[in-house]
PQR file with spaces between the fields and no chain letter, atoms N, CA, C, O and H, PARSE charges and radii, in Angstrom:
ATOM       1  N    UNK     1      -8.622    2.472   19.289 -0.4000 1.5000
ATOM       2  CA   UNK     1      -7.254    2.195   18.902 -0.0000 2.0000
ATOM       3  C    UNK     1      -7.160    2.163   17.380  0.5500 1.7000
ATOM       4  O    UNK     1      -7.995    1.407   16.884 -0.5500 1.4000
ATOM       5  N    UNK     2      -6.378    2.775   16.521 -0.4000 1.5000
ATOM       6  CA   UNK     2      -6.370    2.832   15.568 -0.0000 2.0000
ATOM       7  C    UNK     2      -4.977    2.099   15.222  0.5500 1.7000
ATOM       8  O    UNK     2      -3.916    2.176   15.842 -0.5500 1.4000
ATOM       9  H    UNK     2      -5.700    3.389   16.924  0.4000 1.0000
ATOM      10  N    UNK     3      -5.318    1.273   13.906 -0.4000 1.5000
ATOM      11  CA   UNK     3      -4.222   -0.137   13.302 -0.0000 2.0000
ATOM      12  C    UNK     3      -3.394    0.685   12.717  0.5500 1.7000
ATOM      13  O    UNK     3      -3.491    1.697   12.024 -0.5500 1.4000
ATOM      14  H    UNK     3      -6.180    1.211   13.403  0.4000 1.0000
ATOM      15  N    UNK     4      -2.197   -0.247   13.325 -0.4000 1.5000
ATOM      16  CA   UNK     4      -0.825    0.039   11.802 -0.0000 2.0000
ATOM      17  C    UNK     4      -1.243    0.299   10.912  0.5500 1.7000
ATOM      18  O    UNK     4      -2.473    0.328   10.965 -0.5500 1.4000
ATOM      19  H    UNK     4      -2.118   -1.070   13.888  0.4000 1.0000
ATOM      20  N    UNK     5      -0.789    0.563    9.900 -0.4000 1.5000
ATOM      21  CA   UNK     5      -0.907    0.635    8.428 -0.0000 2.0000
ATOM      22  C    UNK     5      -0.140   -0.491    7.844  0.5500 1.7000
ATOM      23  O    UNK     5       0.915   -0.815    8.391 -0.5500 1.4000
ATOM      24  H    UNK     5       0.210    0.540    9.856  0.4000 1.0000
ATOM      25  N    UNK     6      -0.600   -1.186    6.685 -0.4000 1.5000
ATOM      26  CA   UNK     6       0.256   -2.057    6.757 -0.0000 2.0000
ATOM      27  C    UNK     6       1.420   -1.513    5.373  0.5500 1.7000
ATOM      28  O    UNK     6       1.000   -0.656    4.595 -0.5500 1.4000
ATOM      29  H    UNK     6      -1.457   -0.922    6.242  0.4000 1.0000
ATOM      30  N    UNK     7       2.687   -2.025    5.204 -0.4000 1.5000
ATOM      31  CA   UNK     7       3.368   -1.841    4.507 -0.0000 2.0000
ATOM      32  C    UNK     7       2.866   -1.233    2.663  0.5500 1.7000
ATOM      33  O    UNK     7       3.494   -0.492    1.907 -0.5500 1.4000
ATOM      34  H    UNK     7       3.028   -2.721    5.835  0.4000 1.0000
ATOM      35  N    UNK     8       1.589   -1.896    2.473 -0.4000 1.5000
ATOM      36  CA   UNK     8       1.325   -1.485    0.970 -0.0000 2.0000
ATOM      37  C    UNK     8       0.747   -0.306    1.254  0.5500 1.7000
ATOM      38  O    UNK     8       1.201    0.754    0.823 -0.5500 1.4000
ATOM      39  H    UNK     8       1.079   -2.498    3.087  0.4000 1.0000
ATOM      40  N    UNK     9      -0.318   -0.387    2.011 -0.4000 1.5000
ATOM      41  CA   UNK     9      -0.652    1.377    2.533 -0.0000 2.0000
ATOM      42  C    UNK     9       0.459    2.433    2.507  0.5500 1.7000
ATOM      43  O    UNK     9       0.205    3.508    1.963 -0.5500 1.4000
ATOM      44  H    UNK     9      -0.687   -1.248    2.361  0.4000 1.0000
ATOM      45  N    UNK    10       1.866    2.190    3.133 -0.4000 1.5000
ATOM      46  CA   UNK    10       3.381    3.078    3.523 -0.0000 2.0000
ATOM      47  C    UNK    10       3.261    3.516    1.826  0.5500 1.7000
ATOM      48  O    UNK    10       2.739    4.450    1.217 -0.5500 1.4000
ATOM      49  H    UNK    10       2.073    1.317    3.575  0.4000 1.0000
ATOM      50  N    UNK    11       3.899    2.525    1.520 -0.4000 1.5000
ATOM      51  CA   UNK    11       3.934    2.301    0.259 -0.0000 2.0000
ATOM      52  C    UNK    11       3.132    3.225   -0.907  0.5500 1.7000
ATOM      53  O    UNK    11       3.731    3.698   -1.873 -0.5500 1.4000
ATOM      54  H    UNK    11       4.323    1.767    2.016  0.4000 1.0000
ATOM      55  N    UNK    12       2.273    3.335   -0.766 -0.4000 1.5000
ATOM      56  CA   UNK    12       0.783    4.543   -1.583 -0.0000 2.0000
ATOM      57  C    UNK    12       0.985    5.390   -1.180  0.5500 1.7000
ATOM      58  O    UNK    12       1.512    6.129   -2.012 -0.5500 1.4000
ATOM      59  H    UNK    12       1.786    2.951    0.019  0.4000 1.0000
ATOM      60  N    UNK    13       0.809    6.100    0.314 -0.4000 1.5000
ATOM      61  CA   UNK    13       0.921    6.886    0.857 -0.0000 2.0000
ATOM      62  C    UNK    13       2.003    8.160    0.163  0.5500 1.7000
ATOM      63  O    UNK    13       1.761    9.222   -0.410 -0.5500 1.4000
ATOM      64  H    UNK    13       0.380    5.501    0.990  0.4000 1.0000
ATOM      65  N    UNK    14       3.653    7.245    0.652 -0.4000 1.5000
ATOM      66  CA   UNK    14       5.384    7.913   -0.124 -0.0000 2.0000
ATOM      67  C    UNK    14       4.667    8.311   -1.626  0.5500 1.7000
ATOM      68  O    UNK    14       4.839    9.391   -2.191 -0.5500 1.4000
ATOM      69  H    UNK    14       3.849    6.382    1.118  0.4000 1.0000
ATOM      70  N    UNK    15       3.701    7.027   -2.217 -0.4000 1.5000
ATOM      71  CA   UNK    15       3.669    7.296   -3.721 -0.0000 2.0000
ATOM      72  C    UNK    15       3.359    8.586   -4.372  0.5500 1.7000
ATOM      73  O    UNK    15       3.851    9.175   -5.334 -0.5500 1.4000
ATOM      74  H    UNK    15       3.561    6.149   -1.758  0.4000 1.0000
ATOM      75  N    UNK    16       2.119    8.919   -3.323 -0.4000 1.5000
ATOM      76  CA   UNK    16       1.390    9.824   -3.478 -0.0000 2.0000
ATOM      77  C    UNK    16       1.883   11.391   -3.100  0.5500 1.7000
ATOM      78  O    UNK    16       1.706   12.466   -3.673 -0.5500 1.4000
ATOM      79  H    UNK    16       1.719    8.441   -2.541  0.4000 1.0000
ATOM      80  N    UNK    17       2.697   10.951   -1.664 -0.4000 1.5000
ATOM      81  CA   UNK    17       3.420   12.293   -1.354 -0.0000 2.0000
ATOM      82  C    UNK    17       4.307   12.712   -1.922  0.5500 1.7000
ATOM      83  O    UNK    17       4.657   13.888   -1.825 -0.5500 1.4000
ATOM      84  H    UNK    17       2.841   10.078   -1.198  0.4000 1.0000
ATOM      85  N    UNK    18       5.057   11.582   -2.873 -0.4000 1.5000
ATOM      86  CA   UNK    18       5.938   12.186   -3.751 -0.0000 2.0000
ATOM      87  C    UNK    18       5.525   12.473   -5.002  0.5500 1.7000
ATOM      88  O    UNK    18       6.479   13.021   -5.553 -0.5500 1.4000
ATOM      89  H    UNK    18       4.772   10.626   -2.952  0.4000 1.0000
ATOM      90  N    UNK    19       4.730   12.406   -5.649 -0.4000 1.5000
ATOM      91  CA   UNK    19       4.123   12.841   -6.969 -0.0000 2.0000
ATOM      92  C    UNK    19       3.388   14.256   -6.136  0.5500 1.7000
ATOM      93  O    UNK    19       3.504   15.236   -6.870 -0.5500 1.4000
ATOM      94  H    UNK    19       3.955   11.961   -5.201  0.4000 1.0000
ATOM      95  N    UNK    20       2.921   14.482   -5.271 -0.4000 1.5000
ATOM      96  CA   UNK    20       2.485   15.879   -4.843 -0.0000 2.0000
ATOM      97  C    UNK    20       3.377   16.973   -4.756  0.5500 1.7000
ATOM      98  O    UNK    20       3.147   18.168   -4.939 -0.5500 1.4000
ATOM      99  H    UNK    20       2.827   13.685   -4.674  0.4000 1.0000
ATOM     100  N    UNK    21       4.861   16.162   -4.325 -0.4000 1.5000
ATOM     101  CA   UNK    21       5.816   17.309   -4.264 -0.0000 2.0000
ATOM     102  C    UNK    21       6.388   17.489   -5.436  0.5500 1.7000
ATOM     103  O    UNK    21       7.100   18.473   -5.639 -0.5500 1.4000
ATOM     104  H    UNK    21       5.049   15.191   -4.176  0.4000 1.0000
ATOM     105  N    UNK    22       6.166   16.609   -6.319 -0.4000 1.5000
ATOM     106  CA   UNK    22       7.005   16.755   -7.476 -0.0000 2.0000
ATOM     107  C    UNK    22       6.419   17.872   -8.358  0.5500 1.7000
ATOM     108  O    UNK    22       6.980   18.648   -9.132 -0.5500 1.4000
ATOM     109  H    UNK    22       5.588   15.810   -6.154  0.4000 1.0000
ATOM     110  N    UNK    23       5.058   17.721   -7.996 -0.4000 1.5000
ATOM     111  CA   UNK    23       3.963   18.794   -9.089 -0.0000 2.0000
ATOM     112  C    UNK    23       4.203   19.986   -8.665  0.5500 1.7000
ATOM     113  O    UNK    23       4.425   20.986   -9.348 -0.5500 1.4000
ATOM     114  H    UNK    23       4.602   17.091   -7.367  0.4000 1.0000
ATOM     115  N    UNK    24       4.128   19.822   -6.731 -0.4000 1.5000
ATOM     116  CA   UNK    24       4.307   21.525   -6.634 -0.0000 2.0000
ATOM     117  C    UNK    24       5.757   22.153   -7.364  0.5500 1.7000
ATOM     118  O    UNK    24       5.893   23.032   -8.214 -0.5500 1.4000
ATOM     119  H    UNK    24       3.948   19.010   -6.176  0.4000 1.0000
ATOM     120  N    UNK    25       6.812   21.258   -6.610 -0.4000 1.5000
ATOM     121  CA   UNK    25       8.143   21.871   -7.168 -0.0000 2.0000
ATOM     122  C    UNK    25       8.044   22.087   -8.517  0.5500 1.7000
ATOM     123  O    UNK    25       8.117   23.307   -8.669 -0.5500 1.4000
ATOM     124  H    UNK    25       6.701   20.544   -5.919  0.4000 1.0000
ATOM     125  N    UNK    26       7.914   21.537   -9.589 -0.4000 1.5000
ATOM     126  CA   UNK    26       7.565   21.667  -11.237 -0.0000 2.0000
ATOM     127  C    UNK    26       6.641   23.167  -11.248  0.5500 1.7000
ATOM     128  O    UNK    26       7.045   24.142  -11.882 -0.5500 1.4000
ATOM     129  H    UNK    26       7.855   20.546   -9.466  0.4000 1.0000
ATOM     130  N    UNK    27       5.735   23.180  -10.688 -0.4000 1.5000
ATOM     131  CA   UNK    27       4.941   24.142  -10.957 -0.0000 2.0000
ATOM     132  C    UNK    27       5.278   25.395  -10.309  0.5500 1.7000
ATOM     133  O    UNK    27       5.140   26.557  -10.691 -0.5500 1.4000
ATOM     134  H    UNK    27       5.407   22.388  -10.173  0.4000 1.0000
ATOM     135  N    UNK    28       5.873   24.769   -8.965 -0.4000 1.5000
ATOM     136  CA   UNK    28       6.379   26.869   -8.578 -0.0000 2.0000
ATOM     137  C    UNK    28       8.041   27.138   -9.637  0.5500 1.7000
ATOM     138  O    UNK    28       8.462   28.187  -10.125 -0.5500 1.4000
ATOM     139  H    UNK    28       5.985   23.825   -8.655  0.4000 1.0000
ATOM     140  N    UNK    29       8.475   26.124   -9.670 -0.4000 1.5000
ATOM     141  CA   UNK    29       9.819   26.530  -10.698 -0.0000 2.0000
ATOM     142  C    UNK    29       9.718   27.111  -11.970  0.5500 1.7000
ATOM     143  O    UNK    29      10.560   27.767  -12.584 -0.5500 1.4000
ATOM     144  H    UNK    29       8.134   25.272   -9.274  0.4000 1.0000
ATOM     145  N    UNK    30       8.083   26.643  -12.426 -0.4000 1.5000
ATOM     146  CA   UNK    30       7.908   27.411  -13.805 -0.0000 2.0000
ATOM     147  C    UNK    30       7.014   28.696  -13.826  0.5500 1.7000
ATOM     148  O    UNK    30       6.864   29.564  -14.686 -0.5500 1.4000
ATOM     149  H    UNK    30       7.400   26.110  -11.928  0.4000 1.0000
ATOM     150  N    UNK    31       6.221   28.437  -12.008 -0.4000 1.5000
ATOM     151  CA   UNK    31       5.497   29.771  -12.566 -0.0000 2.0000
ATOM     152  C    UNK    31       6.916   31.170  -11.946  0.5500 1.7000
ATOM     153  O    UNK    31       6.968   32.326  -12.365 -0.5500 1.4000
ATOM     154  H    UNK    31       6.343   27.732  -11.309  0.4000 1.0000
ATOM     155  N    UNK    32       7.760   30.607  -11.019 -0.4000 1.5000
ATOM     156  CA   UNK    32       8.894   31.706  -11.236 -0.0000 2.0000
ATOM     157  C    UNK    32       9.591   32.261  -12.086  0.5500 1.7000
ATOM     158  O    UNK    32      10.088   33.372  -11.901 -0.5500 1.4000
ATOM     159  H    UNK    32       7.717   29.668  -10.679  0.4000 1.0000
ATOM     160  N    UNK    33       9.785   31.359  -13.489 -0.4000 1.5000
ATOM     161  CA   UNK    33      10.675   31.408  -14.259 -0.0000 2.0000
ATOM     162  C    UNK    33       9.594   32.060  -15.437  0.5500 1.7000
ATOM     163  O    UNK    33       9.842   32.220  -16.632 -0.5500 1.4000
ATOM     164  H    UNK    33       9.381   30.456  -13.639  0.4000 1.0000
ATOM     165  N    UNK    34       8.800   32.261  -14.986 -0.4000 1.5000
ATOM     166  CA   UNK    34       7.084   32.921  -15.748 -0.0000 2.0000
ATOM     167  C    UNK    34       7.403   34.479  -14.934  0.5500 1.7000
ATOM     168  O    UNK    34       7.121   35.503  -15.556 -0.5500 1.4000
ATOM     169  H    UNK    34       8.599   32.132  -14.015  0.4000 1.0000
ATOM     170  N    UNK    35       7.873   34.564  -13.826 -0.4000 1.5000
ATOM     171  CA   UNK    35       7.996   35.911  -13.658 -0.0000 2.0000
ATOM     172  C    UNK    35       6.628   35.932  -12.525  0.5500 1.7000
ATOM     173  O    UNK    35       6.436   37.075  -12.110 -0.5500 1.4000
ATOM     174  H    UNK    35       8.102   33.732  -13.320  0.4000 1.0000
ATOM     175  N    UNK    36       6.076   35.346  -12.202 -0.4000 1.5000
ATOM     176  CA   UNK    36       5.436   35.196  -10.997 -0.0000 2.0000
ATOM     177  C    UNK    36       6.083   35.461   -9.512  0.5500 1.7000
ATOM     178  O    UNK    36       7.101   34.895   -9.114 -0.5500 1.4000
ATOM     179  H    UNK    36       6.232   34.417  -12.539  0.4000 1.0000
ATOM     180  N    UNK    37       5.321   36.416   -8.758 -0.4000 1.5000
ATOM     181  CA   UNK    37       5.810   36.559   -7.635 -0.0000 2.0000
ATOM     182  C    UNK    37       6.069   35.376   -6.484  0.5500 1.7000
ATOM     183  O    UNK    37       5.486   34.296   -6.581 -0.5500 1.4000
ATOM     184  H    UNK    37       4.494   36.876   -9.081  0.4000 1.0000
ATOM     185  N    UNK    38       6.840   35.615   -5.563 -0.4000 1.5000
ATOM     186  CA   UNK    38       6.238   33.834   -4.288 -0.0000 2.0000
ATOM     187  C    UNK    38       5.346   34.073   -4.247  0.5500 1.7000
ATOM     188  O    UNK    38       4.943   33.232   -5.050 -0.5500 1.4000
ATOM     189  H    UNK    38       7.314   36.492   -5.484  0.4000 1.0000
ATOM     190  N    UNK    39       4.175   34.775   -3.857 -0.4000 1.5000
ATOM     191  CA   UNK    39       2.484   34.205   -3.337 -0.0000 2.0000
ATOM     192  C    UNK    39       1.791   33.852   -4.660  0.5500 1.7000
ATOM     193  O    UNK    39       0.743   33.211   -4.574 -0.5500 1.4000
ATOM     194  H    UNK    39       4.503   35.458   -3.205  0.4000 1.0000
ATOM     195  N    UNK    40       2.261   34.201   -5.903 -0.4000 1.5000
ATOM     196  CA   UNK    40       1.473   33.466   -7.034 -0.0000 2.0000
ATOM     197  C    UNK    40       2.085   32.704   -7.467  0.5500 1.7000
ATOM     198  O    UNK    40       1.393   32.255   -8.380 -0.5500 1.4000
ATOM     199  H    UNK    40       3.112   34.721   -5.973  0.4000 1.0000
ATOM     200  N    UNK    41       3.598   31.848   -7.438 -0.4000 1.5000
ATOM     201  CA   UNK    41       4.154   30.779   -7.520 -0.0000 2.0000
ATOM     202  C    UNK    41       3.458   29.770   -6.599  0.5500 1.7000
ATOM     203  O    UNK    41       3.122   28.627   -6.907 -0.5500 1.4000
ATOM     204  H    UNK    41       4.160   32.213   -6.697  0.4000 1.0000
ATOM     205  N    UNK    42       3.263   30.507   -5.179 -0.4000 1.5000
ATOM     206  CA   UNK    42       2.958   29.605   -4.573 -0.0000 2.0000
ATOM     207  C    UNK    42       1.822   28.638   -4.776  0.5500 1.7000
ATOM     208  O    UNK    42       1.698   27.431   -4.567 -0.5500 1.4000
ATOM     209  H    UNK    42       3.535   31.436   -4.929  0.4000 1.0000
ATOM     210  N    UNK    43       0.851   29.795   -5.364 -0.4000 1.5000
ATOM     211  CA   UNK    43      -0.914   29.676   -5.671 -0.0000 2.0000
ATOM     212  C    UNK    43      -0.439   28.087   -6.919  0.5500 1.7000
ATOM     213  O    UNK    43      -0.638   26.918   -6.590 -0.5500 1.4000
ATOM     214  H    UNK    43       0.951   30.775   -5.534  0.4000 1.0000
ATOM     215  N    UNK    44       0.048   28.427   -7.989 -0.4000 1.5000
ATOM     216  CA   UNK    44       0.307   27.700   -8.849 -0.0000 2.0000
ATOM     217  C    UNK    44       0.745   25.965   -7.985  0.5500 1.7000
ATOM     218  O    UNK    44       0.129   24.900   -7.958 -0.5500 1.4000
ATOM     219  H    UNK    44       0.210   29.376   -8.257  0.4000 1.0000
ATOM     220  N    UNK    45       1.618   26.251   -7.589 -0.4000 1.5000
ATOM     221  CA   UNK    45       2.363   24.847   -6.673 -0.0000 2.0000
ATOM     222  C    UNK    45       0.735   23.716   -5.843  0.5500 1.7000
ATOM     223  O    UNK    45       0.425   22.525   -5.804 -0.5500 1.4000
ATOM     224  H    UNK    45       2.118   27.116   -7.610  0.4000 1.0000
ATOM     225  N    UNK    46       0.260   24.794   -5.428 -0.4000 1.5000
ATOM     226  CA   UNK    46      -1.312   24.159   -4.621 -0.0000 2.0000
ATOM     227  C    UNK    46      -1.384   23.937   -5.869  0.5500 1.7000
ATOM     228  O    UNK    46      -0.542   23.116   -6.234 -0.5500 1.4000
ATOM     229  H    UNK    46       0.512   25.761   -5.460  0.4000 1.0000
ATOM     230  N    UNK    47      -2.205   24.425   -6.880 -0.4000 1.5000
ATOM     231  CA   UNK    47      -3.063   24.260   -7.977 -0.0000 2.0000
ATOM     232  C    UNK    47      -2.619   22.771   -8.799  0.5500 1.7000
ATOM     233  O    UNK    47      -3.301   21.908   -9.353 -0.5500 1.4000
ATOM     234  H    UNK    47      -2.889   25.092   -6.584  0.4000 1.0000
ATOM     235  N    UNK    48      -0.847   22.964   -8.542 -0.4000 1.5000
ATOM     236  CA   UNK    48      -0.570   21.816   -9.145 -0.0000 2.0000
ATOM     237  C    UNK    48      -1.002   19.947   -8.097  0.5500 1.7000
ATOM     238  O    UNK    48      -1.018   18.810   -8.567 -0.5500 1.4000
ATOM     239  H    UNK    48      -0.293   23.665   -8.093  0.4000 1.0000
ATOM     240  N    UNK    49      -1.218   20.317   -6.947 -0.4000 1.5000
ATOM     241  CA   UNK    49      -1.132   19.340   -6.086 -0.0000 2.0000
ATOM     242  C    UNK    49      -2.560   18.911   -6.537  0.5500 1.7000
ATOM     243  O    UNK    49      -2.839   17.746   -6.819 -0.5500 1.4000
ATOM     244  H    UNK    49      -1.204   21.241   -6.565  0.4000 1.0000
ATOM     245  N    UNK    50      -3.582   20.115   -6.588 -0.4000 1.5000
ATOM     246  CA   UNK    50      -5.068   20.249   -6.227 -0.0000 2.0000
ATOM     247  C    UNK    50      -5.732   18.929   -7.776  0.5500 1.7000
ATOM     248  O    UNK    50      -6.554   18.036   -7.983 -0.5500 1.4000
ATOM     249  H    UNK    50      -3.355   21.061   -6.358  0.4000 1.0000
ATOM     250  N    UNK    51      -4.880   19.538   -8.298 -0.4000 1.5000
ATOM     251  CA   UNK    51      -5.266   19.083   -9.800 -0.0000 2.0000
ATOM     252  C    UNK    51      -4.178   17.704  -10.020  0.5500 1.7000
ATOM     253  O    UNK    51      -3.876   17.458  -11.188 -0.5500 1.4000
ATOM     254  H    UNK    51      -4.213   20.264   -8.130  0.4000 1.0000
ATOM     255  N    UNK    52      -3.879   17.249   -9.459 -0.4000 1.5000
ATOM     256  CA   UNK    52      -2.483   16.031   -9.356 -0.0000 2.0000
ATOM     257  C    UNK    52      -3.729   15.092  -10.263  0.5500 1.7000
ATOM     258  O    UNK    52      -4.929   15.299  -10.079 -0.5500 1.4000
ATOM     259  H    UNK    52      -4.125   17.449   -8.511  0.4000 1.0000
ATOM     260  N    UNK    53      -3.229   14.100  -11.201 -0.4000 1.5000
ATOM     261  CA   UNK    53      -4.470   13.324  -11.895 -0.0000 2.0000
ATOM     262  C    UNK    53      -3.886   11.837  -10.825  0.5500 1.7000
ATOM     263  O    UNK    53      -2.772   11.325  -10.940 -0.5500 1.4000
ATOM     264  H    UNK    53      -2.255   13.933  -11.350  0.4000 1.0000
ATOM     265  N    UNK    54      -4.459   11.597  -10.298 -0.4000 1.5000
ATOM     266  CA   UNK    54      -4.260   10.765   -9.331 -0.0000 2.0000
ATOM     267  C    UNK    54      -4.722    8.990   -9.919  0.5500 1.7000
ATOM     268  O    UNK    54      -4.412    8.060   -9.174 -0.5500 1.4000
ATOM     269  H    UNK    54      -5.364   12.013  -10.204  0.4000 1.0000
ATOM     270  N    UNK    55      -5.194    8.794  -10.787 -0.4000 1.5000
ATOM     271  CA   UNK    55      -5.342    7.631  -11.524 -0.0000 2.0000
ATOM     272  C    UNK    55      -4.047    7.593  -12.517  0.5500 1.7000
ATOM     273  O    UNK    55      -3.750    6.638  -13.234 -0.5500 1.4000
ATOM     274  H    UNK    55      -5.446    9.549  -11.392  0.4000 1.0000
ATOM     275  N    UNK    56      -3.617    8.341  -12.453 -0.4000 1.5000
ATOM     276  CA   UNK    56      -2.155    8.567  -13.279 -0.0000 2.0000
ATOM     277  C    UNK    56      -0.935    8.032  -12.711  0.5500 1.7000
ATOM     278  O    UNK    56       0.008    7.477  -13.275 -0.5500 1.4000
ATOM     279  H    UNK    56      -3.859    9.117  -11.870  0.4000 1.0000
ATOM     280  N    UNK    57      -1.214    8.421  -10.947 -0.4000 1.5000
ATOM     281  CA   UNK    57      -0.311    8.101   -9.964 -0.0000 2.0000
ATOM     282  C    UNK    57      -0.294    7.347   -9.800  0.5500 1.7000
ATOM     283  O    UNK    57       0.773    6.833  -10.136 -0.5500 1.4000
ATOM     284  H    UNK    57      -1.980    8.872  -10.489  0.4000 1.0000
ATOM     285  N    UNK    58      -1.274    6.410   -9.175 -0.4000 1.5000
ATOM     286  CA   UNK    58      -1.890    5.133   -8.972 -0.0000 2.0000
ATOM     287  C    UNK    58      -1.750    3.794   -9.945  0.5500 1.7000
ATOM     288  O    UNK    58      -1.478    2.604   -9.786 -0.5500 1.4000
ATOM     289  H    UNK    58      -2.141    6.827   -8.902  0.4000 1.0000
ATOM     290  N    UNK    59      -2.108    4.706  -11.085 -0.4000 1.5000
ATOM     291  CA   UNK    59      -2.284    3.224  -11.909 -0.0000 2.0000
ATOM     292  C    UNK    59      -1.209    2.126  -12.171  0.5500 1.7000
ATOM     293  O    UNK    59      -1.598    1.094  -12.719 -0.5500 1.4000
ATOM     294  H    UNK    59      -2.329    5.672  -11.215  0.4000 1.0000
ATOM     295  N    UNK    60       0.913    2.321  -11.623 -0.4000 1.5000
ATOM     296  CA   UNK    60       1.496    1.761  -12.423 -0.0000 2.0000
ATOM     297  C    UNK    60       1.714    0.464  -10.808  0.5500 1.7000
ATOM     298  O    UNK    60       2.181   -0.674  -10.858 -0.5500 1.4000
ATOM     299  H    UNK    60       1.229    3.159  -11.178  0.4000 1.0000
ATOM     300  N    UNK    61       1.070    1.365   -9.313 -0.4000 1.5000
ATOM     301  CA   UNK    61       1.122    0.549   -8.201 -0.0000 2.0000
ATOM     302  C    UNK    61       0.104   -0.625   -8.672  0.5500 1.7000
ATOM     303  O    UNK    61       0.341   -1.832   -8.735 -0.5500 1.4000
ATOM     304  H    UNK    61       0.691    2.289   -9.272  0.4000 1.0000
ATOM     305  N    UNK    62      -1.415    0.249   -9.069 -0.4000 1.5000
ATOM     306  CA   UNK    62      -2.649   -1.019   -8.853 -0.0000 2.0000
ATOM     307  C    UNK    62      -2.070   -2.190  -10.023  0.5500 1.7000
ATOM     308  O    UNK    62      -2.235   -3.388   -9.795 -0.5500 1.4000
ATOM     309  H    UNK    62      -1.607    1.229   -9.018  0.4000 1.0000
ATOM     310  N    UNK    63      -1.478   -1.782  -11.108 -0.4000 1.5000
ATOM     311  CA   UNK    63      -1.624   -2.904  -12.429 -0.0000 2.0000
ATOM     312  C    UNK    63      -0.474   -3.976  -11.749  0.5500 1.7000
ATOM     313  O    UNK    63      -0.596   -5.167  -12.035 -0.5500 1.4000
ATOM     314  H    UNK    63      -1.344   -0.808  -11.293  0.4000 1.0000
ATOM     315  N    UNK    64       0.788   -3.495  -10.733 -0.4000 1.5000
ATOM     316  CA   UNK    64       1.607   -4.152  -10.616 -0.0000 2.0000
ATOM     317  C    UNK    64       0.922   -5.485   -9.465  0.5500 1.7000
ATOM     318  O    UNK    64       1.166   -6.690   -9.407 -0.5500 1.4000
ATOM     319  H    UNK    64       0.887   -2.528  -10.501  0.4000 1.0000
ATOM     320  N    UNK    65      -0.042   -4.562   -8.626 -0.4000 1.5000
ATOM     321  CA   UNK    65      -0.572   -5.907   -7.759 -0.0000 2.0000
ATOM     322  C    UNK    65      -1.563   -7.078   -8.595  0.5500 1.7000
ATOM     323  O    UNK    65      -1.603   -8.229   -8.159 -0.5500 1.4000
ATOM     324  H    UNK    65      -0.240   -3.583   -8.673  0.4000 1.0000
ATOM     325  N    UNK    66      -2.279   -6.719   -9.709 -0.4000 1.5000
ATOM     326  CA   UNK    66      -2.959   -7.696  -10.423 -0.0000 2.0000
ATOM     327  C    UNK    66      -1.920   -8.317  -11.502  0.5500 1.7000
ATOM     328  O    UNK    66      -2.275   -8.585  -12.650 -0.5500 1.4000
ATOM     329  H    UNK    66      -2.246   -5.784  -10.063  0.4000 1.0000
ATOM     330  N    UNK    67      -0.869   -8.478  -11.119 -0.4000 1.5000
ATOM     331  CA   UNK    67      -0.044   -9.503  -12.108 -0.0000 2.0000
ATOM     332  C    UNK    67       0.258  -10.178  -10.892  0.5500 1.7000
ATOM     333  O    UNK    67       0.952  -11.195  -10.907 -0.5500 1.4000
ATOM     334  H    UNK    67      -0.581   -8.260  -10.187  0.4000 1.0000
């Protein structure tokens, strides 16, 4: 049986899925506007997820739980 998640987990999770979409969208909008085709916009959009700096993402959740 596998547990709920509890609410701060939800919480990381949205954090994370939304800084992933935000990179791809940013990154296929510029590699289009670069003149990139869709399958190499697309390549770019992964690249942006792949490379997401994730201590970047993270850090403004973790500092808020140690206050």
């Amino acid at each position: 049986m596998i547990a709920e998640p509890s609410e701060q987990q939800r919480r990381l999770a949205r954090l994370v899925r939304d800084a992933c979409v935000q990179a791809a969208l940013e990154a296929y909008e510029q590699a289009g506007m670069s003149g990139l085709c869709h399958e190499g916009a697309w390549e770019c959009a992964v690249g942006a997820m792949r490379s997401l700096d994730l201590d970047a993402v993270l850090a403004p959740s973790l500092g808020s739980r140690d206050s």
